[in-house]
N, C-alpha and C positions, 0 to 999 in steps of 0.2 A: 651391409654393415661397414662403416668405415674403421679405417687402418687407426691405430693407436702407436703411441711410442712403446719401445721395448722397456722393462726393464734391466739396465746392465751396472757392470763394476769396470773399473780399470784398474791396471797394474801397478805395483811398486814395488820397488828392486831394493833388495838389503842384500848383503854378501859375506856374512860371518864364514873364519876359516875356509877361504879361497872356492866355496861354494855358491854359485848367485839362486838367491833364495828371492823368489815373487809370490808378492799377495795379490790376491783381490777380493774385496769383500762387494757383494751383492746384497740390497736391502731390497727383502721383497713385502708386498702388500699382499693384501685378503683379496685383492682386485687381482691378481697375478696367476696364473698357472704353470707357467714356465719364466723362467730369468737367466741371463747371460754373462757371461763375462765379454771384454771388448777382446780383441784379437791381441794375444799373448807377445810380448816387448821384442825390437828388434833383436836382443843379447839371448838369445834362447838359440844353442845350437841345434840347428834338425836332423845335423849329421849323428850326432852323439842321443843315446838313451838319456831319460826324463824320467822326473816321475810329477805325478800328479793328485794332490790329495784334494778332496772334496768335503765340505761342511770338519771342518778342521774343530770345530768348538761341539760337532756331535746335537747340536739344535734341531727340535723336532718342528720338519721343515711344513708340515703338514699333522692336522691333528685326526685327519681319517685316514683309514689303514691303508694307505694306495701307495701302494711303491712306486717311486721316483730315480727311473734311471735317467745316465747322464748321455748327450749326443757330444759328435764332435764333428766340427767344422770345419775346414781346411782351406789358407785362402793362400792366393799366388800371387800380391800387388800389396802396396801400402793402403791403398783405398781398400782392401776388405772390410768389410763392413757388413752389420745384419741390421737392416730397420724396419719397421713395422711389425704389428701385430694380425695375422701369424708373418711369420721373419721372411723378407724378400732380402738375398744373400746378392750381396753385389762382390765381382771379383773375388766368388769362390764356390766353393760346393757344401752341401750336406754329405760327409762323406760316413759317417757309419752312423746308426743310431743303438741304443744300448750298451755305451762301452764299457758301461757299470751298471747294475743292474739296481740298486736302491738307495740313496742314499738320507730317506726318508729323517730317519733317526738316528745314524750311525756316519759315521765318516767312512768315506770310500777312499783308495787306494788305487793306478794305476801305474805301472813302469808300462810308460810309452817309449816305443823302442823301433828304429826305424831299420833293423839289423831281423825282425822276426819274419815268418810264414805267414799269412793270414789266416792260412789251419791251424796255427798256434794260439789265437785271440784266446783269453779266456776272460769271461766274466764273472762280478761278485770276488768276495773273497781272495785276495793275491792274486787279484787282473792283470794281466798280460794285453796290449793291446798293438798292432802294427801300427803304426803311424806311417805315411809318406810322408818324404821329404820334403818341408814348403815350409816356407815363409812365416807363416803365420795359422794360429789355429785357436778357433774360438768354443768354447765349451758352453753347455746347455742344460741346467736342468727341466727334464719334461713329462712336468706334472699332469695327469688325468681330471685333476679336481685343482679347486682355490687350496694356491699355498697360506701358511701360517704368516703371520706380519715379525717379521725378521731378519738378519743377519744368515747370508750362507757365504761361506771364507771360503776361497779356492786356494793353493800354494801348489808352484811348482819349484821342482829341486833339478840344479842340472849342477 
């Protein structure tokens, strides 16, 4: 079976009240089962806590009942980069999968936080997640089935 392009979104920086606030919005297809965001903007401190919200508009990402959690990626170069379909990660790792546990229908939530345990991670509901310290980090929803044709917003807050 030959490689496919990804799916992905890129970022854009707004900064109300001395907070920098990133979107990225992802359009995904009936042809898609999982989609990406591009590797989060150089102004994202890795030193300092995050947080990260997922399907921001609450868009039912998927119309069969198959929970959709999110992975996350962690890269160490300006070239991070994920292409192809399934994702060949250049200049990075897959470094945790499920750092949320569904974000099918609902918006997920996580303060990524490079100060935690990783016995601390928690999923779902008021996620806690370790994050390492790097560069750059790409996020994933990874879908079981054909997602819905629309709109899934990422934002993070630092």
């Amino acid at each position: 079976m030959a490689a496919s392009a990804l799916t992905k979104g890129d970022w854009t920086n707004i900064s109300p009240g001395g907070e920098n606030v990133w979107t990225c919005t992802v359009t995904a297809t009936t042809a898609d089962s999982d989609i990406y965001t591009n590797k989060t903007p150089d102004g994202l401190d890795p030193h300092k806590p995050w947080k990260v919200y997922i399907n921001t508009a609450n868009a039912t990402l998927d119309g069969d009942a198959v929970a959709i959690p999110v992975d996350l990626y962690i890269g160490w170069s300006k070239d991070f980069a994920l292409t192809e379909t399934p994702p060949v990660v250049a200049n990075g790792v897959l470094y945790k999968e499920d750092i949320y546990d569904d974000v099918r229908t609902a918006m997920g939530y996580i303060q990524m936080d490079p100060n935690l345990q990783d016995a601390e991670d928690v999923a779902g509901l008021g996620a806690k997640c370790y994050v390492p310290i790097a560069p750059y980090y790409i996020f994933s929803l990874d879908c079981a089935s054909a997602l819905s044709a629309g709109d899934c917003t990422f934002k993070i807050i630092q």
